[in-house]
C-alpha positions, 0 to 999 in steps of 0.5 A, spaced: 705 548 545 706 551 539 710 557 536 707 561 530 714 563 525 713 567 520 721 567 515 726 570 517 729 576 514 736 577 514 737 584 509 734 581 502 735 574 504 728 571 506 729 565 510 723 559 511 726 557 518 729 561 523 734 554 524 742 554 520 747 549 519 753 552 522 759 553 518 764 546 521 771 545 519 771 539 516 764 537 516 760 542 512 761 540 505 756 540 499 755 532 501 753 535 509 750 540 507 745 537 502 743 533 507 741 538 512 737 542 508 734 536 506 732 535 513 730 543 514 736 547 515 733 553 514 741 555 511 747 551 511 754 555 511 760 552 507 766 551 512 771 557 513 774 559 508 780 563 507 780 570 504 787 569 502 786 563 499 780 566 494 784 572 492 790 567 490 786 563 487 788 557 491 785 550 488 783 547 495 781 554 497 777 555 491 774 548 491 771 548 499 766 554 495 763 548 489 754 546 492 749 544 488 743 549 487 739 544 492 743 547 497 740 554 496 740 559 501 747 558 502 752 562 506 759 562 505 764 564 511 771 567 511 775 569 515 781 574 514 784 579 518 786 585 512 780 590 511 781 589 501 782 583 502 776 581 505 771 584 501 775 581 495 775 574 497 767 576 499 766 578 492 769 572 489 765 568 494 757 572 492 760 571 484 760 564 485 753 563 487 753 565 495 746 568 498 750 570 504 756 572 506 758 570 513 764 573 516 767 570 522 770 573 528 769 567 533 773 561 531 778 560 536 784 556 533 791 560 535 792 559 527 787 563 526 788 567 532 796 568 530 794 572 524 789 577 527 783 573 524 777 570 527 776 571 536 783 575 535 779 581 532 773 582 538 780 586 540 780 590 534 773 594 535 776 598 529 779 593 524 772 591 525 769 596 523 774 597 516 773 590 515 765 590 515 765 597 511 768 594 506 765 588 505 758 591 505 761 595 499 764 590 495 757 585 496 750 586 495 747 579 498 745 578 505 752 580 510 752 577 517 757 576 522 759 570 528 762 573 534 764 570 541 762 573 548 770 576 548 777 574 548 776 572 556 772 573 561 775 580 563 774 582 556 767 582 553 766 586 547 760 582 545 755 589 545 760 593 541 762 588 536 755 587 534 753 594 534 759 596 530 757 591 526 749 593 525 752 600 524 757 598 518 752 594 514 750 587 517 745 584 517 745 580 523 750 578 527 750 570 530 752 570 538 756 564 540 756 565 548 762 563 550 769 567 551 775 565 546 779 562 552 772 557 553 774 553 546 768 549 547 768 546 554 763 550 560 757 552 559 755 558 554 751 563 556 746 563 552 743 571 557 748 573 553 744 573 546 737 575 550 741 581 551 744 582 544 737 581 541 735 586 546 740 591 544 740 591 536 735 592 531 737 586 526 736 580 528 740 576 533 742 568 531 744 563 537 749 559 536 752 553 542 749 548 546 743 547 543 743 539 543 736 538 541 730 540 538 726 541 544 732 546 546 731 549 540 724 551 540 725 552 547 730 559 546 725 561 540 719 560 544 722 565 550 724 570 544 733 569 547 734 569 539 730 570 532 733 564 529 738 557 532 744 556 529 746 548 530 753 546 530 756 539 533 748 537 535 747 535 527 754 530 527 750 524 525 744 528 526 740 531 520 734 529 524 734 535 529 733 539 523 726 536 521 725 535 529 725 543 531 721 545 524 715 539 527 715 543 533 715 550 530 709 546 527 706 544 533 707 538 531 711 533 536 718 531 533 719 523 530 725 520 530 727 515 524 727 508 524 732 504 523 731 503 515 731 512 515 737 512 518 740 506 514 737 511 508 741 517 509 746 514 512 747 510 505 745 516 501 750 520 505 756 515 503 755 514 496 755 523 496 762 523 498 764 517 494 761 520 487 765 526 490 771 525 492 778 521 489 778 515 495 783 517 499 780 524 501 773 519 501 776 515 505 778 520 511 771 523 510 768 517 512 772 515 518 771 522 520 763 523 519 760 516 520 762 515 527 756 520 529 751 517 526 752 510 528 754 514 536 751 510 543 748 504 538 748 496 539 755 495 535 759 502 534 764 499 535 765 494 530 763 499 525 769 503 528 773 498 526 771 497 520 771 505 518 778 503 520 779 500 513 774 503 509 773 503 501 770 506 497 771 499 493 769 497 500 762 500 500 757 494 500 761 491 506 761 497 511 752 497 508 752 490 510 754 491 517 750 498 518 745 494 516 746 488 522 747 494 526 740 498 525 737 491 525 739 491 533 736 497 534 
């Protein structure tokens, strides 16, 4: 089956393919990004960025804002708790080339929590409220926000927040069905978002558990959502991108060869070697190479061999994916 798409519009933002790149602590660097969309993300969102840490000018605050213009559209992500602030490191963000900003009110962190920020504001429908007024008046781009379900299971506050959201400007609202105390285990509840897109006039995006690209077109194809969010599923797996943007084709998705892989892989560790001073490379490679490679004949030796990784020693560790992929 098929599923005729046209481009998502989220306020002036039109947006080829209704699939996004979440934002990712840790993962979701230029580097990341530049691959995702390479491979069909419709937008790719830059991790979670500090509005505290932009109005100060904080260098590494500053430095998780760099792209490259082959990245476009791209959505930058804060997250703060006081109302100037936050339109004040969300101008800052639309100045240095963002197509969107992103506010979260998801993340579940107790360092995040602890400050009012992220989940902790879906109990603070009013600051809501002040917070998105004022970044709607401080920015002209695209504006949309990531929610959970509630704080627990005896506090959803999903349809207020969205509804105050849509009220105050927003353009779209991401719905990561599960409840703050959740993190990330049990299963989200993805009737949740049906009922949020029922309920509001802007677009709704869903966010959670989407693992594949068949469950991707699934939820398009029922209409729970206008466009997937994928987060953890792209670890290692920019594929997923092309796979979903190939059903919406009504073309069946094609996984890469074993010289594909090795390609992207290869393409994706010079990126972050060019990027970064060897140390940070390093640790960004022990971070991200192991999903490439995960349920594949000699993972584990490429693990220990991540272990010791180089940027000096960038042949050696090609040399063994290479072995490795052979195998496949």
């Amino acid at each position: 089956m098929s599923l005729s798409f046209k481009p998502l519009s989220i306020g002036s933002l039109s947006v080829e393919v209704p699939v996004l790149l979440a934002p990712m602590a840790g993962y979701t660097d230029s580097c990341f990004r530049r691959i995702a969309r390479e491979h069909g993300a419709g937008v790719v969102f830059t991790e979670m960025i500090s509005a505290a840490g932009l109005v100060r000018h904080a260098a590494k605050t500053l430095a998780l804002l760099e792209f490259d213009e082959r990245e476009q559209p791209l959505g930058v992500q804060i997250f703060g708790a006081d109302p100037s602030e936050m339109a004040e490191g969300a101008r800052i963000a639309q100045d240095a080339g963002a197509s969107l900003i992103d506010i979260n009110m998801g993340c579940p962190a107790q360092k995040v929590c602890r400050i009012g920020a992220g989940a902790s504001l879906l109990r603070s429908p009013e600051r809501v409220a002040r917070i998105l007024e004022a970044v709607r008046r401080a920015v002209s781009c695209a504006l949309t926000v990531k929610i959970r379900l509630g704080w627990d299971p005896e506090n959803i506050t999903a349809s207020e927040i969205a509804k105050i959201a849509e009220a105050c400007g927003a353009d779209a609202v991401t719905v990561h069905p599960r409840v703050r105390s959740q993190g990330f285990a049990g299963l989200a509840d993805w009737s949740w978002v049906a009922r949020l897109k029922a309920e509001r006039k802007i677009p709704i995006v869903g966010n959670g558990d989407v693992a594949s690209a068949p469950r991707a077109f699934e939820l398009l194809a029922q209409g729970a959502c206008d466009a997937v969010m994928i987060g953890r599923a792209s670890r290692g797996n920019p594929w997923i991108f092309s796979g979903i943007r190939s059903l919406l084709r009504g073309q069946p998705p094609v996984s890469p060869s074993p010289a594909e892989r090795c390609a992207v892989m290869e393409k994706h560790l010079q990126a972050i070697c060019e990027r970064y001073a060897a140390d940070a490379a390093a640790n960004r490679v022990r971070i991200l190479f192991p999903h490439y490679v995960k349920g594949l004949p000699g993972a584990a030796a490429f693990r220990r061999a991540l272990g010791n990784f180089e940027p000096s020693r960038t042949g050696e560790l090609l040399n063994l994916l290479r072995t490795i992929l052979d195998a496949v």
